[in-house]
N, CA, C and O atoms as CSV, one atom per row, in Angstrom:
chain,resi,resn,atom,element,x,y,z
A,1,UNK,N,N,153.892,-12.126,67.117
A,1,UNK,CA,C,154.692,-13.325,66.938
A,1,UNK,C,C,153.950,-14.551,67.450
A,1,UNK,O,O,154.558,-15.617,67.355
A,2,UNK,N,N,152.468,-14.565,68.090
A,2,UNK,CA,C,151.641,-15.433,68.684
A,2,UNK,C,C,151.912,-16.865,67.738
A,2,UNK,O,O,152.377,-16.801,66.600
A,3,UNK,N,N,151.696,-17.617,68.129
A,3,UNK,CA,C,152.102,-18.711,67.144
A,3,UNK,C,C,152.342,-19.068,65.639
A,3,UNK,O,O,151.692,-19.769,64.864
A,4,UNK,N,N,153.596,-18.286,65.474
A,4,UNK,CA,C,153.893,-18.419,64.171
A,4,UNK,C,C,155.530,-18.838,64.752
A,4,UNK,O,O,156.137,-18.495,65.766
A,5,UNK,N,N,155.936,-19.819,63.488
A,5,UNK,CA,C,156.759,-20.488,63.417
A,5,UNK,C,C,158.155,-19.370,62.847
A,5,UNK,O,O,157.973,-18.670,61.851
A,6,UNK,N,N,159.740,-19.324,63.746
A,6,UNK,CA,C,160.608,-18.722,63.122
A,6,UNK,C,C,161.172,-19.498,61.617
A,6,UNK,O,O,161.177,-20.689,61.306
A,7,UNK,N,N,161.482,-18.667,61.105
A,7,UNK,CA,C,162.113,-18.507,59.836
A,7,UNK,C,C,163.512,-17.971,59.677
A,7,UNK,O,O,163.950,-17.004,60.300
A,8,UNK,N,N,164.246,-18.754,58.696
A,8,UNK,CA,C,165.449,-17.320,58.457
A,8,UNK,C,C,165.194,-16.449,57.702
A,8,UNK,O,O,164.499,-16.568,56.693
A,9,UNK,N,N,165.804,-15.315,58.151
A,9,UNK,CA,C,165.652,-13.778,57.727
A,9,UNK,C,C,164.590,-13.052,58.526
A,9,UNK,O,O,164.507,-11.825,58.579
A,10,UNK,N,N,163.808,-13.876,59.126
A,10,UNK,CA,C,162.505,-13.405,59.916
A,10,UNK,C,C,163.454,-11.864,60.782
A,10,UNK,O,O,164.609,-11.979,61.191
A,11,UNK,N,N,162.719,-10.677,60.882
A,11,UNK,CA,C,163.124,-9.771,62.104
A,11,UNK,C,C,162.347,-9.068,62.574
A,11,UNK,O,O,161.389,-8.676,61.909
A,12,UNK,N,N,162.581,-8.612,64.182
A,12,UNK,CA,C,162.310,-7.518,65.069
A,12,UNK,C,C,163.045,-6.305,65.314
A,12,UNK,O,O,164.180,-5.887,65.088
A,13,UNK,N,N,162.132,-5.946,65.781
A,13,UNK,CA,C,162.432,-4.099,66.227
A,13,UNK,C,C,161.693,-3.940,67.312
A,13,UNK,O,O,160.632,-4.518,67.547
A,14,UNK,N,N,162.286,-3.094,68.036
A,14,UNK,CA,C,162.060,-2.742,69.222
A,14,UNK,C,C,162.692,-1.407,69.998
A,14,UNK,O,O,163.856,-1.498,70.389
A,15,UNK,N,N,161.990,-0.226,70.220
A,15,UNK,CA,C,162.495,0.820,70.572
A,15,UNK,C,C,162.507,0.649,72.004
A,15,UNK,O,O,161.605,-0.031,72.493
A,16,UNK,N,N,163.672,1.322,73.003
A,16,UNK,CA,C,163.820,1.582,73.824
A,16,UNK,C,C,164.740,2.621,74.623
A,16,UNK,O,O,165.597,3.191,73.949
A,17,UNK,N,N,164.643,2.984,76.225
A,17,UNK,CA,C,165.121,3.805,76.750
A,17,UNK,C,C,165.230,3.459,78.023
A,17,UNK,O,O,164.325,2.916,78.655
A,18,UNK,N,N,166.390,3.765,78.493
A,18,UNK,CA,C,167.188,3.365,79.420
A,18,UNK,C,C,167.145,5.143,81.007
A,18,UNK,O,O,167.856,6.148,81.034
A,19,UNK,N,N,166.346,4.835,81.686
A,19,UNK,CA,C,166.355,6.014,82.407
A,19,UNK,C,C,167.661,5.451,84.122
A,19,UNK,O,O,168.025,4.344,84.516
A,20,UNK,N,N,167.990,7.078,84.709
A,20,UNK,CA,C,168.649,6.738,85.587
A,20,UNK,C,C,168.352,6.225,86.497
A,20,UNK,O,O,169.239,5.691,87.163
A,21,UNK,N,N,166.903,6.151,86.957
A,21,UNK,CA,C,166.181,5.312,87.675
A,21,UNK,C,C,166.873,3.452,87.377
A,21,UNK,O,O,167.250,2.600,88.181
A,22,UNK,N,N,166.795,3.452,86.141
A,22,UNK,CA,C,166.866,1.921,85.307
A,22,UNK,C,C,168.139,1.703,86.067
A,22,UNK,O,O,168.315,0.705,86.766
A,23,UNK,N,N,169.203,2.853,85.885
A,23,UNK,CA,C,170.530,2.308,86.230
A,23,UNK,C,C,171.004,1.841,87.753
A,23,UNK,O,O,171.573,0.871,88.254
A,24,UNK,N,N,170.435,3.101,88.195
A,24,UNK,CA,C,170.453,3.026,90.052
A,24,UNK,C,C,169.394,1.690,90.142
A,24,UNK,O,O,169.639,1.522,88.947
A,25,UNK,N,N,168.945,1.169,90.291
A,25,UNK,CA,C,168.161,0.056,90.502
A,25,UNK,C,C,169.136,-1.741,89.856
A,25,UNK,O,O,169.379,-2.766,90.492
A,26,UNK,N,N,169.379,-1.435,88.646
A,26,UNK,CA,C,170.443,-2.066,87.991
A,26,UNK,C,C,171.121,-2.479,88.901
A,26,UNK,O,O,171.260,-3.632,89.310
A,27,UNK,N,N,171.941,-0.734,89.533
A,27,UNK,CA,C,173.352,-0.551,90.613
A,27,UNK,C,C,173.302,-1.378,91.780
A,27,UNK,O,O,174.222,-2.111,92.145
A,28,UNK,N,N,171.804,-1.187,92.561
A,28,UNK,CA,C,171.612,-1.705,93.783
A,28,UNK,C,C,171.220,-3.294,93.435
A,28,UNK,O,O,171.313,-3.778,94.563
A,29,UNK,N,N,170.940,-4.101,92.790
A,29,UNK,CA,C,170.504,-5.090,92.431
A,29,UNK,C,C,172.010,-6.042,91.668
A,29,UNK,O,O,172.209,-7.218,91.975
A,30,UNK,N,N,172.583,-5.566,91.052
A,30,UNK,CA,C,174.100,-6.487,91.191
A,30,UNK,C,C,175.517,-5.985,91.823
A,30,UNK,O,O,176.669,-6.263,91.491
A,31,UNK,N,N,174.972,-5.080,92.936
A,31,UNK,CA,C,176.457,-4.610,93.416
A,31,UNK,C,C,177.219,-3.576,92.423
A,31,UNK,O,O,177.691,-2.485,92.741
A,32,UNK,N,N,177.222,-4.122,91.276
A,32,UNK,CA,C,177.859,-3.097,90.534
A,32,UNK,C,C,177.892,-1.042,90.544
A,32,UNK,O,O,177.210,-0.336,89.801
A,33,UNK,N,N,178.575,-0.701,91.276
A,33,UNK,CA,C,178.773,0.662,91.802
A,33,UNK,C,C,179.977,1.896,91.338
A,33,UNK,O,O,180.533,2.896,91.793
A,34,UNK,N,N,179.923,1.002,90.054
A,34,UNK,CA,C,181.133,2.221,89.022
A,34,UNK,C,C,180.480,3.151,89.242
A,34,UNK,O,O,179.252,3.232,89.198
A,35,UNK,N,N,181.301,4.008,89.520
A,35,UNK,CA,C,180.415,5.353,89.451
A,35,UNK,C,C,180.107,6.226,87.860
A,35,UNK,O,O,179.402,7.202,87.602
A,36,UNK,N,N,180.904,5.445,87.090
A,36,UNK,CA,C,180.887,6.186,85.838
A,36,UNK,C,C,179.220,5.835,85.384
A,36,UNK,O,O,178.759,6.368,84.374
A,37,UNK,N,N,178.457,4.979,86.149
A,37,UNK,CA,C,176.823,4.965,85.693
A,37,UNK,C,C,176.165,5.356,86.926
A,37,UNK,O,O,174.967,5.076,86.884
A,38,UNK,N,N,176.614,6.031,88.256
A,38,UNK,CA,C,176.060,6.461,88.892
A,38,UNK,C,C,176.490,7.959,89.845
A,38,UNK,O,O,175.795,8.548,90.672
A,39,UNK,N,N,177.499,8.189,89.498
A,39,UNK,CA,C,177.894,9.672,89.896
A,39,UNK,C,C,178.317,10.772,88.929
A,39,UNK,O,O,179.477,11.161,88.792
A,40,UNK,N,N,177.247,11.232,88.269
A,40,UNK,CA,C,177.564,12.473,87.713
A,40,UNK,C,C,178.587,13.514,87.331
A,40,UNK,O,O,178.854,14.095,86.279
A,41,UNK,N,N,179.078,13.542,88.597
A,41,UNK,CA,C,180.151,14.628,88.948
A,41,UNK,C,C,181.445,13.793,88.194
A,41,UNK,O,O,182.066,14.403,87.324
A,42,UNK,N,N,181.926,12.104,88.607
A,42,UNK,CA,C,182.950,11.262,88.358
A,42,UNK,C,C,182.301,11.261,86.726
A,42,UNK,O,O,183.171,11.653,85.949
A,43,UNK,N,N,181.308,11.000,86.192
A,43,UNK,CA,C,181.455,10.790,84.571
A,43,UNK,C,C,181.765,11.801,83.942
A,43,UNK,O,O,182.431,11.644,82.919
A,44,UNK,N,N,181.383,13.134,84.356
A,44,UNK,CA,C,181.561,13.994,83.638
A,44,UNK,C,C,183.184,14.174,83.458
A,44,UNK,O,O,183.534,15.006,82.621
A,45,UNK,N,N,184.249,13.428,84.209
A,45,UNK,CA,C,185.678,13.745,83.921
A,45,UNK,C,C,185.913,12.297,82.912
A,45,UNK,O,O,186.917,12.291,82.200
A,46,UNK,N,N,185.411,11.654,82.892
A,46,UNK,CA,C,185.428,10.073,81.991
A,46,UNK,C,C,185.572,11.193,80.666
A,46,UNK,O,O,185.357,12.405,80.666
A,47,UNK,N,N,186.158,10.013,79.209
A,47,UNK,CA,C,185.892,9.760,78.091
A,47,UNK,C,C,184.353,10.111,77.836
A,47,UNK,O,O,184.031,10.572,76.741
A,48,UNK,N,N,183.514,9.924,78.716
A,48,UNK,CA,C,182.080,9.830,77.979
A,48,UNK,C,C,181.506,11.237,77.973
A,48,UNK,O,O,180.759,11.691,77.106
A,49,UNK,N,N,181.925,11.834,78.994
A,49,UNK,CA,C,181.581,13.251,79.699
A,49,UNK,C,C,180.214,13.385,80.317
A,49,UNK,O,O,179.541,14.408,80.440
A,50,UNK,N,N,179.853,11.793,80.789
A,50,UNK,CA,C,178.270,12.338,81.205
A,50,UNK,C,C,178.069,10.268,81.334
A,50,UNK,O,O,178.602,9.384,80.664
A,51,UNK,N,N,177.144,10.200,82.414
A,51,UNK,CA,C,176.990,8.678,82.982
A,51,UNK,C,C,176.973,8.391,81.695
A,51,UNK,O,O,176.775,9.163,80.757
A,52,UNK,N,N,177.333,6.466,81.664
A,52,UNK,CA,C,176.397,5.585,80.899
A,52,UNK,C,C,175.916,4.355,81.401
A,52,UNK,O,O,176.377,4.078,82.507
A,53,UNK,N,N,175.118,3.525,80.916
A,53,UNK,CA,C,174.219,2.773,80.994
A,53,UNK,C,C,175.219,1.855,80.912
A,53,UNK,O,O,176.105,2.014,80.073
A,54,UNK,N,N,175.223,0.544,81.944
A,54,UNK,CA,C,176.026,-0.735,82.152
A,54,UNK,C,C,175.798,-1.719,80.940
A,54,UNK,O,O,174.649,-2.140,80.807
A,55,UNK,N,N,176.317,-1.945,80.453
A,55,UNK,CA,C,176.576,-2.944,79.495
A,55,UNK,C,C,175.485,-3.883,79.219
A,55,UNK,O,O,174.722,-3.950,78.255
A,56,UNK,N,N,175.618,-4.860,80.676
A,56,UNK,CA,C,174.396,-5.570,80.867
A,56,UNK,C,C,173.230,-5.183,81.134
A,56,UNK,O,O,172.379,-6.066,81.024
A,57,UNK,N,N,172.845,-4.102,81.473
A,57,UNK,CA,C,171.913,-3.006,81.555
A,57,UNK,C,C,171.393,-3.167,80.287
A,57,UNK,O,O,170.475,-3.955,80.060
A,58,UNK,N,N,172.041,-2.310,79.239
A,58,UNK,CA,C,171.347,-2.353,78.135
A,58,UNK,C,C,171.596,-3.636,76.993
A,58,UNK,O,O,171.097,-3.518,75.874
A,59,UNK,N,N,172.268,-4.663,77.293
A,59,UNK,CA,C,172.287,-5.592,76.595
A,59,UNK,C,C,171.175,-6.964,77.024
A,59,UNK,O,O,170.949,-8.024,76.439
A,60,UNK,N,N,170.758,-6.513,78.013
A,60,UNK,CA,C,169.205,-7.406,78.684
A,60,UNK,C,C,168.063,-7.238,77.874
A,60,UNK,O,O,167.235,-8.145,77.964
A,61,UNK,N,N,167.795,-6.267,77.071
A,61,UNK,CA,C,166.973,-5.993,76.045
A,61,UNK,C,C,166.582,-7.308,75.026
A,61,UNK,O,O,165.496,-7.618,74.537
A,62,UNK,N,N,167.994,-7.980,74.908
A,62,UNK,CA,C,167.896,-8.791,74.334
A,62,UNK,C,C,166.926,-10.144,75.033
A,62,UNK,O,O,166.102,-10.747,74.345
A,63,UNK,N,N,167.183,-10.472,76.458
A,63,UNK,CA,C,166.569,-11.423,76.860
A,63,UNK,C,C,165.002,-11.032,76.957
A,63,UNK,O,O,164.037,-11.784,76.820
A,64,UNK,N,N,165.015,-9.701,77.220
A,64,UNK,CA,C,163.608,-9.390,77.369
A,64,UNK,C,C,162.880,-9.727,76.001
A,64,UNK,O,O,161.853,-10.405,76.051
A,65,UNK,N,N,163.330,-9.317,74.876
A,65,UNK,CA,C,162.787,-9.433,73.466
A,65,UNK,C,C,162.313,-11.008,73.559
A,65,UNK,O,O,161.209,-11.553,73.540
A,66,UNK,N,N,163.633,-11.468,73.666
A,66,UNK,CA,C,163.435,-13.275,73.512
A,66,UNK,C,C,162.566,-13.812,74.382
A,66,UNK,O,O,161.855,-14.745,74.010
A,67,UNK,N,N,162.484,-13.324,75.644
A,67,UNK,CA,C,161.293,-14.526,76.275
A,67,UNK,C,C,159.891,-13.222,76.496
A,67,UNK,O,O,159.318,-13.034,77.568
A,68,UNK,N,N,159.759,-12.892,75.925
A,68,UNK,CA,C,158.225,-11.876,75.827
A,68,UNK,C,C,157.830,-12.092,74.450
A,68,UNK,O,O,156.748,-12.583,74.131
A,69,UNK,N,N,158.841,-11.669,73.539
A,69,UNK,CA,C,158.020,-11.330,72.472
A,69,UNK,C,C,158.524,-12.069,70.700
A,69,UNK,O,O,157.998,-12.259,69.603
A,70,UNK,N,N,159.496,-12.218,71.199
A,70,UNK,CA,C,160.220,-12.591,69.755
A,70,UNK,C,C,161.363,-13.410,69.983
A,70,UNK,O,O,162.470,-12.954,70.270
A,71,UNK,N,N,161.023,-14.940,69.823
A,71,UNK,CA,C,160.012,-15.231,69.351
A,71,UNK,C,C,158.677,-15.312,70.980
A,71,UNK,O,O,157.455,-15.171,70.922
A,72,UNK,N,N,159.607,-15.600,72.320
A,72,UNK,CA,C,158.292,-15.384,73.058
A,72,UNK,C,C,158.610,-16.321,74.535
A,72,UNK,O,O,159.623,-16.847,74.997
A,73,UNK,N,N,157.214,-16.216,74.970
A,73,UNK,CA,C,157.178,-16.747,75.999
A,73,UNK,C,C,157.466,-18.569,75.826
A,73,UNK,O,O,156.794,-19.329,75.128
A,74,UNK,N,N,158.581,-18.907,76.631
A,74,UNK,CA,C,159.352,-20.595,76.683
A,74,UNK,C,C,160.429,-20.420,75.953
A,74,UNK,O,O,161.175,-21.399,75.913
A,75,UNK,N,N,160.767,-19.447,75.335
A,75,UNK,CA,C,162.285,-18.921,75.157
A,75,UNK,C,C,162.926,-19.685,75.719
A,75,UNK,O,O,162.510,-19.946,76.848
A,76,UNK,N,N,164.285,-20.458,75.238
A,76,UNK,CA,C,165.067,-20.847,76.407
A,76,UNK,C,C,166.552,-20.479,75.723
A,76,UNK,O,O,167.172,-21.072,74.840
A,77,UNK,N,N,166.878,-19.264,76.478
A,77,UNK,CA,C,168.219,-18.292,76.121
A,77,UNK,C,C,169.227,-19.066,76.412
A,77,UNK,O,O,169.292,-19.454,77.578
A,78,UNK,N,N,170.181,-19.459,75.539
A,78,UNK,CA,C,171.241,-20.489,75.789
A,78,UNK,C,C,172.622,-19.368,75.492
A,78,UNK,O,O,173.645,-19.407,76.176
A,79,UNK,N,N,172.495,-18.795,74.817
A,79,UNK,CA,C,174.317,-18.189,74.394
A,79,UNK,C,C,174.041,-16.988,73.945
A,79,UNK,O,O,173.164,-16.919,73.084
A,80,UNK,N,N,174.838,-15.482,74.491
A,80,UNK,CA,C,174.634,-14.600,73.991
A,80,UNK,C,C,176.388,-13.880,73.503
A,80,UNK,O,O,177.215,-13.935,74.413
A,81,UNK,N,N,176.773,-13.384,72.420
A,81,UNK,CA,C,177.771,-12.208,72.068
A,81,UNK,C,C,177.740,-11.646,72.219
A,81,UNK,O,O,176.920,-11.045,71.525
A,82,UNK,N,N,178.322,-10.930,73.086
A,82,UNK,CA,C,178.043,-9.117,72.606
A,82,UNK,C,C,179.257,-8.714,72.902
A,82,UNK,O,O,180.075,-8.959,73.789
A,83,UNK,N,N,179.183,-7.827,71.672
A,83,UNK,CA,C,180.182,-6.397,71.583
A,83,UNK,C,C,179.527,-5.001,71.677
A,83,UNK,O,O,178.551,-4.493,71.126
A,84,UNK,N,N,180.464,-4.559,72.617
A,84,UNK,CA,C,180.123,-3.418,73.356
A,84,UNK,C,C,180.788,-2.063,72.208
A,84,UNK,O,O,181.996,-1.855,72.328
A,85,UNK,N,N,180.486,-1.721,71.793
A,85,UNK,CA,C,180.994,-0.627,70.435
A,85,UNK,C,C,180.810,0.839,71.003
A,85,UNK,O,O,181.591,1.743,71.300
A,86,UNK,N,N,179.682,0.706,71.019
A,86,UNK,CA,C,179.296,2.409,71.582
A,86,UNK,C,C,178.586,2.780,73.294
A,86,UNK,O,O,177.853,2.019,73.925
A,87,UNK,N,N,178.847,3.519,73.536
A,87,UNK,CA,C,178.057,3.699,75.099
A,87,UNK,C,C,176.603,4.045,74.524
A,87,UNK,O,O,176.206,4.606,73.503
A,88,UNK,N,N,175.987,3.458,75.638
A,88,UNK,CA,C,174.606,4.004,75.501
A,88,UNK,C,C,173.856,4.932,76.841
A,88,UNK,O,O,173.588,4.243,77.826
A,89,UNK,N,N,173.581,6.122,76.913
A,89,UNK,CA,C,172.680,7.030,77.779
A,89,UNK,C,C,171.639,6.779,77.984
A,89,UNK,O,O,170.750,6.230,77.333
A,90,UNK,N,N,171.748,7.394,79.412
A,90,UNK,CA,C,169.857,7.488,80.019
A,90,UNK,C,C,169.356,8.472,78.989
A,90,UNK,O,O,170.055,9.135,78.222
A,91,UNK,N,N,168.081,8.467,79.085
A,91,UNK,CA,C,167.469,8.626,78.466
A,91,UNK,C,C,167.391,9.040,76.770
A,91,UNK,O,O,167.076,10.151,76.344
A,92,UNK,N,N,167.702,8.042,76.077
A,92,UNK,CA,C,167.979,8.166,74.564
A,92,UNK,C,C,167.247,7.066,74.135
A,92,UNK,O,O,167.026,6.002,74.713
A,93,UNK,N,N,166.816,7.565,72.773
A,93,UNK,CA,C,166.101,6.196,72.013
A,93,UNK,C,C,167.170,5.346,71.690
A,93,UNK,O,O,168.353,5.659,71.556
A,94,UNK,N,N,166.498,3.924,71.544
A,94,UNK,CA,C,167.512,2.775,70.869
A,94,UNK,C,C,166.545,2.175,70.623
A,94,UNK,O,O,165.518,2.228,71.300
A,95,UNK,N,N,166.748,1.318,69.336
A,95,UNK,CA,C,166.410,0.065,69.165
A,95,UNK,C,C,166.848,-1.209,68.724
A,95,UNK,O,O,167.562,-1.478,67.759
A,96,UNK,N,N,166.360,-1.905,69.504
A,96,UNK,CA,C,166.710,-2.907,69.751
A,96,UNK,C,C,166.380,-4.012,68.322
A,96,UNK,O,O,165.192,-4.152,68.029
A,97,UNK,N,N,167.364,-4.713,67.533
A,97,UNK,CA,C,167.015,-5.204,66.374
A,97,UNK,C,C,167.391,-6.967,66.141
A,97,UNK,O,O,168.479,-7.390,66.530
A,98,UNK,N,N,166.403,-7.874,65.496
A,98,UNK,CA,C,167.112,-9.034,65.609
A,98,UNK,C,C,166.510,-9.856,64.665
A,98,UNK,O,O,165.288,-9.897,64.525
A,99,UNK,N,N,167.778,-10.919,63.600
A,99,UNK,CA,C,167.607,-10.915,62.483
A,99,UNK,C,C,167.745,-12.826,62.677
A,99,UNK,O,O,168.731,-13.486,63.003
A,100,UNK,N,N,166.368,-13.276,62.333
A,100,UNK,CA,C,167.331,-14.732,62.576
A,100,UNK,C,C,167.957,-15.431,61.133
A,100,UNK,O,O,167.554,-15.618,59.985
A,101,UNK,N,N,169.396,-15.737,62.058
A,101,UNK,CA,C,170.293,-16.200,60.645
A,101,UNK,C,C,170.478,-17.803,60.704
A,101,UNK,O,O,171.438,-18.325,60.138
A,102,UNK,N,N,169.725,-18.401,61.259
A,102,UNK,CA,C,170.320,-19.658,60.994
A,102,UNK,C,C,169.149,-20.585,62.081
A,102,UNK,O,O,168.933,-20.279,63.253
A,103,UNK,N,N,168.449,-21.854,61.275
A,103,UNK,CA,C,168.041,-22.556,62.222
A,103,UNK,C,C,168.443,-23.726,62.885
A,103,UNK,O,O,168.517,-24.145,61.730
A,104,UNK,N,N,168.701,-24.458,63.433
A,104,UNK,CA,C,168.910,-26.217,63.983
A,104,UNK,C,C,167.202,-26.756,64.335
A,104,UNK,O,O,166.704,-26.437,65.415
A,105,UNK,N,N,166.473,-27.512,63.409
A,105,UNK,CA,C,165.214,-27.774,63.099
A,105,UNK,C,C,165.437,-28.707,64.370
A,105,UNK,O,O,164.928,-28.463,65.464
A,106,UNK,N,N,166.416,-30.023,64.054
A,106,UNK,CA,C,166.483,-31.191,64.496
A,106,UNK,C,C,166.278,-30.667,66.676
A,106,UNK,O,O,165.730,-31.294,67.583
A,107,UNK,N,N,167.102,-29.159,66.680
A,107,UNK,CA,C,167.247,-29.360,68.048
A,107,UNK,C,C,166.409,-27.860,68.908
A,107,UNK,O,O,166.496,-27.198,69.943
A,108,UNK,N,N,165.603,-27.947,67.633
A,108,UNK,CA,C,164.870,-26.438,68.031
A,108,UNK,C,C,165.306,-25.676,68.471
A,108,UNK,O,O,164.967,-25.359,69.611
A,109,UNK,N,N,166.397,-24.915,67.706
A,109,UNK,CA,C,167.319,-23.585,67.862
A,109,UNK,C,C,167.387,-23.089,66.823
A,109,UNK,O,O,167.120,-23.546,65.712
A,110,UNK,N,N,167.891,-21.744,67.252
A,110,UNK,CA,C,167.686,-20.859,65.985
A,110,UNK,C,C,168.856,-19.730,66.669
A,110,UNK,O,O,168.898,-19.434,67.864
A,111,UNK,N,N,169.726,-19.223,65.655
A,111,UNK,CA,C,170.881,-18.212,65.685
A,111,UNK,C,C,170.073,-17.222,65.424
A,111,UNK,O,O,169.005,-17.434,64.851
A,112,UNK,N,N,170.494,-15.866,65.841
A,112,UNK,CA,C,169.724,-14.402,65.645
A,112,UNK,C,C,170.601,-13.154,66.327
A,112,UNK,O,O,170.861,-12.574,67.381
A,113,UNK,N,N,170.840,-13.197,64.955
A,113,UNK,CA,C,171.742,-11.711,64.956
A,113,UNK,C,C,170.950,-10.439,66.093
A,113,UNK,O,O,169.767,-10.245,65.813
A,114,UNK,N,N,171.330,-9.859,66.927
A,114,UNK,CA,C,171.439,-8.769,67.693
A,114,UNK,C,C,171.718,-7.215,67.742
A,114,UNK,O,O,172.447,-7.051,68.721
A,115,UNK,N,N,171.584,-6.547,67.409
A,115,UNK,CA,C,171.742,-5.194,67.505
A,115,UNK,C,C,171.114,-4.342,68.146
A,115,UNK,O,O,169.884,-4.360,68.201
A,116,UNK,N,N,171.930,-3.348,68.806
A,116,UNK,CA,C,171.388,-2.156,70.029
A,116,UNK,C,C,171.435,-0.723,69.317
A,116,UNK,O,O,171.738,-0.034,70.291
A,117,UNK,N,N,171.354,-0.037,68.492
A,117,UNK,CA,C,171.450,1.065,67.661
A,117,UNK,C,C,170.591,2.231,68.288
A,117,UNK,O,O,169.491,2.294,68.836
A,118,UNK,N,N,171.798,3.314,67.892
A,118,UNK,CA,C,171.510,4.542,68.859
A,118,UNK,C,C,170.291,4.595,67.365
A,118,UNK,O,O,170.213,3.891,66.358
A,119,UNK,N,N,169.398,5.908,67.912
A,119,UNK,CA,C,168.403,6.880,67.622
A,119,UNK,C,C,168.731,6.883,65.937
A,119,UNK,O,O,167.867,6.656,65.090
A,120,UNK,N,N,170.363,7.230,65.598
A,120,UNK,CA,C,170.704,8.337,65.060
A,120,UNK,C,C,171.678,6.903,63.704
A,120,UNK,O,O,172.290,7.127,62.660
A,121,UNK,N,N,171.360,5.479,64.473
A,121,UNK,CA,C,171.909,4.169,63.473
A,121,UNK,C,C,173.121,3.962,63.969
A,121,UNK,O,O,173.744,2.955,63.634
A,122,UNK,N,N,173.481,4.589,64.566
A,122,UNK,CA,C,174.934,4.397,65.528
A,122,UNK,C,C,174.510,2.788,66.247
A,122,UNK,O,O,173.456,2.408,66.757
A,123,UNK,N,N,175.708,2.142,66.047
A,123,UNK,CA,C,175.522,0.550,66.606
A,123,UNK,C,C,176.178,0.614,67.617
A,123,UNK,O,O,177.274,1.144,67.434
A,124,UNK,N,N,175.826,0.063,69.363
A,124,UNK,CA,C,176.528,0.261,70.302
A,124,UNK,C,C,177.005,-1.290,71.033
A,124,UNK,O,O,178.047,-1.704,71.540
A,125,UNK,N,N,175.451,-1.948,70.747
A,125,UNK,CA,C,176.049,-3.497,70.819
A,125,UNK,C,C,175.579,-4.071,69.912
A,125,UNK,O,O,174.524,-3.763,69.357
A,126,UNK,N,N,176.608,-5.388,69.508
A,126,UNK,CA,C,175.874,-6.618,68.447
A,126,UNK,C,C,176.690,-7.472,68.941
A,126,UNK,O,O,177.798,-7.271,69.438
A,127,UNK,N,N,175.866,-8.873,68.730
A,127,UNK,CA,C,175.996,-9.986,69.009
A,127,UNK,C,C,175.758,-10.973,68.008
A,127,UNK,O,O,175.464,-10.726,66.838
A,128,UNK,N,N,175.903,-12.147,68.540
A,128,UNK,CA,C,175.154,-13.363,68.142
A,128,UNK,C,C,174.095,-13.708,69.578
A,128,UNK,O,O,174.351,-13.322,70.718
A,129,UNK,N,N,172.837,-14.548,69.160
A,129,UNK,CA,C,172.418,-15.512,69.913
A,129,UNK,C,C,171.649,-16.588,69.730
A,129,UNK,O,O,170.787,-16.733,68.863
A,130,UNK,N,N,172.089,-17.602,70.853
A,130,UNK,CA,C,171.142,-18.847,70.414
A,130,UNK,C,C,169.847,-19.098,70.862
A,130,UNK,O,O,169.554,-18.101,71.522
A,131,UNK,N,N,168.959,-19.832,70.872
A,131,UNK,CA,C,167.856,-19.367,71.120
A,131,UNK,C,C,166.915,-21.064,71.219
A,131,UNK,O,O,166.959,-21.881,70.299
A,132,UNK,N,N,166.357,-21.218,72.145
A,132,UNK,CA,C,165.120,-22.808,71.965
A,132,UNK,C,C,164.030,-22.333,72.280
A,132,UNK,O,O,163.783,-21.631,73.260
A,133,UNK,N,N,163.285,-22.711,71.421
A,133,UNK,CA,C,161.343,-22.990,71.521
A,133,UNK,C,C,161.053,-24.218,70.969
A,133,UNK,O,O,161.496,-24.644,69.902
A,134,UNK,N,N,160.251,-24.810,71.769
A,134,UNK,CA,C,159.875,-26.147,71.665
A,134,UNK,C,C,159.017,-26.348,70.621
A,134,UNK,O,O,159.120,-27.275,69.817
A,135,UNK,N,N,157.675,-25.006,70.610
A,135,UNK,CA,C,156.893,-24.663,69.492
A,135,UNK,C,C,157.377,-23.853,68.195
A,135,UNK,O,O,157.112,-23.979,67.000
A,136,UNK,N,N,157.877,-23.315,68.636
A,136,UNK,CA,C,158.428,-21.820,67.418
A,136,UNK,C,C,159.532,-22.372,66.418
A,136,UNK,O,O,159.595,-21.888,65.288
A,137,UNK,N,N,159.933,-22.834,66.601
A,137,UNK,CA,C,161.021,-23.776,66.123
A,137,UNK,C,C,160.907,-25.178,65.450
A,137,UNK,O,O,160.529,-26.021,66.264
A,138,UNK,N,N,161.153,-25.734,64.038
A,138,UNK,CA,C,161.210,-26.550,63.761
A,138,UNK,C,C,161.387,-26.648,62.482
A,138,UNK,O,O,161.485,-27.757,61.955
């Protein structure tokens, strides 16, 4: 994505995996201590029958995409959606997908559809988001 200018329809992909390490670290780093993503024994009586991965956990994918790689570094993440649809597990593929639908030339932004999709096309989050590059944009 090195200096090339976004487009609409332009998209990414991005595989990823979420380990329990990821979560316990997650856990200790915002307080957040449901046990349904960190005690085993308590998820396995949940709906899920087995931990899952915090929401914001795996919906950070998105910021990571945006200021690394797509469109990149000076990203400036202004607004994110998300719907939470499906749980997502340690250790499972996902990828991470994002479609841009819409630009603002005048204010160097750009809308870009979001998606978190299990292994298997199962959608667990989608969003909208907005997005500024000073370069990438125009």
């Amino acid at each position: 994505m090195e200096n090339e200018k976004l487009n609409i329809g332009d998209q990414f992909e991005l595989a990823v995996s979420f380990s329990q390490d990821d979560v316990k670290k997650f856990a200790e780093l915002t307080k957040d201590t449901n046990p349904l993503h960190i005690d085993p024994e308590f998820a396995t009586k949940s709906i899920f029958k087995r931990i899952i991965v915090p929401g914001f956990l795996s919906g950070a994918v998105f910021s990571r995409v945006f200021g690394t790689i797509f469109p990149g570094i000076g990203t400036i993440y202004l607004y994110q959606e998300m719907k939470f649809k499906k749980p997502v597990f340690c250790d499972e593929k996902y990828y991470a997908r994002f479609m841009v639908t819409q630009l603002v030339k005048e204010k160097k932004r750009a809308e870009v559809f979001c998606t978190l999709k299990s292994e298997q096309g199962e959608t667990c989050i989608e969003g909208n988001a907005i997005i500024m590059h000073p370069e990438k944009i125009f």
